[in-house]
Structure formats: C-alpha cells, structure tokens
C-alpha positions in Angstrom: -22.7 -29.6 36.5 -20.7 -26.3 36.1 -18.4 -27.2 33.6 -20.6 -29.2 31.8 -23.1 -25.9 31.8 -19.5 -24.3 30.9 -18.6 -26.2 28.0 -21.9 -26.4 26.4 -22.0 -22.2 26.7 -18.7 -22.0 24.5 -19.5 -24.5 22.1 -22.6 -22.6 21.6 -20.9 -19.5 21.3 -18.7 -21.3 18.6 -21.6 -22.3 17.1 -22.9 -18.9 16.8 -19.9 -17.3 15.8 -19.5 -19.8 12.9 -23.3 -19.4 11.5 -23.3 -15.5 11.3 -19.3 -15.6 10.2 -20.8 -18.0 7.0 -24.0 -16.5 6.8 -22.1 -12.8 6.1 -19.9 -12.2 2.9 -16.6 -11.1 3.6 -14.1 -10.0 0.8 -11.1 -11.3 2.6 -9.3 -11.8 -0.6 -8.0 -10.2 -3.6 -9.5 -12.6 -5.9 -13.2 -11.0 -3.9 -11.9 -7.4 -3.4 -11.2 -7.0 -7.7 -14.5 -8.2 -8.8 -16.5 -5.3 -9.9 -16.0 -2.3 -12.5 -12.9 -0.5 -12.7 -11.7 3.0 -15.1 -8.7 3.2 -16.0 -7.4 6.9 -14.5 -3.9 6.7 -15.8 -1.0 4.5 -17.2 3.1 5.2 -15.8 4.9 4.2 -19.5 9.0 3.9 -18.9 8.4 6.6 -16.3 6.0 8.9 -17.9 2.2 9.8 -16.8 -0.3 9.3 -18.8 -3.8 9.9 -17.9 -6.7 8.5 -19.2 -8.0 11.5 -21.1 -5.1 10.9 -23.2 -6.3 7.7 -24.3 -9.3 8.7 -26.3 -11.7 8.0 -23.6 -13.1 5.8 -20.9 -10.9 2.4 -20.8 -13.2 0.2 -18.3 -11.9 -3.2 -16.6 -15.0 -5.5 -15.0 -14.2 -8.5 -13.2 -17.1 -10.8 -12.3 -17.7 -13.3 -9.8 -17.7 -16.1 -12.3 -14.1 -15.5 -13.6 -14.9 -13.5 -16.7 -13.3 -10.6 -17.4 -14.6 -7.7 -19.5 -12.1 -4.8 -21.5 -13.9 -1.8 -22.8 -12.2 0.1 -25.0 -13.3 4.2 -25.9 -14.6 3.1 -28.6 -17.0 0.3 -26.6 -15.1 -2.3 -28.2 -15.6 -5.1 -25.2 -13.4 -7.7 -25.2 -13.7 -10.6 -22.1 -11.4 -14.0 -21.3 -11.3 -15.8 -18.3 -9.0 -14.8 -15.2 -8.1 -16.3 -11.8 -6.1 -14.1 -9.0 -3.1 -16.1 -7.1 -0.7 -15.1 -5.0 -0.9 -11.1 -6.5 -1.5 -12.1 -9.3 -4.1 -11.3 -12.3 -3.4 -14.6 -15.0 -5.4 -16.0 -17.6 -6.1 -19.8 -16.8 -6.1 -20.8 -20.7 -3.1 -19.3 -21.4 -0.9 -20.2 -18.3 2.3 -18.8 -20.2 1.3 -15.4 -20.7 3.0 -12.9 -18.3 0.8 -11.7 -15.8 -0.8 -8.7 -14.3 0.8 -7.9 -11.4 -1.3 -6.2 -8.2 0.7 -3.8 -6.9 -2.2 -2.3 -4.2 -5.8 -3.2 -3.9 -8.0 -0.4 -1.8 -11.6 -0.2 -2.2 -11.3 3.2 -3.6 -7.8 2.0 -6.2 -6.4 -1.2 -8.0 -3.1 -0.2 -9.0 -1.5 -3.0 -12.0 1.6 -3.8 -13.1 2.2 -5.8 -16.9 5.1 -6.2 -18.6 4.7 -5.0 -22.7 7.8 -5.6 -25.0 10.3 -5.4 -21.9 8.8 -2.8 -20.4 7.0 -2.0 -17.8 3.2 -0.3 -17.9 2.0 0.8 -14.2 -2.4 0.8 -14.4 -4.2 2.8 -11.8 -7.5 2.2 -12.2 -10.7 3.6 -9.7 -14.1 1.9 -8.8 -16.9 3.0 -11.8 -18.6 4.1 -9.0 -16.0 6.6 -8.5 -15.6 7.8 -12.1 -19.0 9.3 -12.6 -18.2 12.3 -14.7 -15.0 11.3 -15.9 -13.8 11.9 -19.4 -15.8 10.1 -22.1 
C-alpha cells in the first residue's frame, strides 16, 4: 500500500509540475527572447563606432510573435518581411539565400547583430525601446 501511495504521490507531483510549467510562458529561446522593440544605439563599421545619433535619428527593429519584422527608419519610413531565428541566426524564410543576421549576444537589456554588407562586416547593438526613452530623435 506504500509504494502504491508512493508512486501515485510522484506522478502527481509530475503532474503538477507539468501543468504550471505549460500553464507559464517561458522565453527559453532566442527565437522568444528577440520578439519585441529594439533602437538601434550604435553600428562597429570596419572597426569604427558609430552611434546612433549619427544616423539621423531613431533606427527601430520590432520583431513580433507572428514572424513579421518591422524596420523604422529616422525618417518613419517602416519597412517589414518575414523572419525565423535558427541556430543564432536572424534569416528571412522567402529569401533562404540571403546572408543572415548573425546574433552575436541576446540579454534582456542588449541584442548585439552581426551582417555581412559588401564583404564587410557591420556589428548592431541595439537596446529594448523600453530602454531608449529619451534617446535621440
């Protein structure tokens, strides 16, 4: 009668550590940890800094749940396309031979990019919008 009482009390605790483990979102991967708005805060170009305020303004990258991705330029020109993250990776399902956007470091407070333009190539540090209240318009 023990071990049956036994058993049934661990496969209840299973139980209950499966429900609240589904029942709670978890960003356990990139392709989770990206989606949201990010500002650009500054580009590495063959080795030199650039910040954004160089750039004429606010650049903004959003990447939504449903796989659409949004460009802002300063001027609030928005372009958007489709994207999927794999293996580090930020690629554009409908064109599966472009190069790439490489993630270098995903924090909650930094996405750092890497992309290869005309051979060389173009570090983007981008910060949460959240985090760029303030920055220069």
């Amino acid at each position: 009668m023990s071990n049956k009482l036994l058993m049934f009390s661990i496969v209840l605790l299973i139980n209950m550590c499966l429900s609240s483990c589904l029942s709670y979102k978890t960003f356990s991967t990139q392709g989770d940890k990206i989606i949201g708005t990010w500002v650009l805060q500054s580009m590495d170009v063959d080795g030199e800094n650039i910040p954004a305020a160089f750039l004429g303004g606010k650049l903004m990258f959003e990447f939504g749940d449903d796989g659409i991705a949004h460009f802002t330029s300063p001027n609030g020109k928005t372009e958007s396309g489709q994207y999927k993250v794999k293996q580090s990776r930020i690629i554009d399902p409908s064109s599966p031979y472009d190069e790439p956007l490489k993630i270098i470091s995903l924090k909650p407070d930094k996405l750092v990019l890497s992309m290869i333009d005309a051979g060389e190539e173009i570090i983007i540090t981008l910060i949460p919008e959240k985090d760029a209240l303030g920055f220069t318009q």
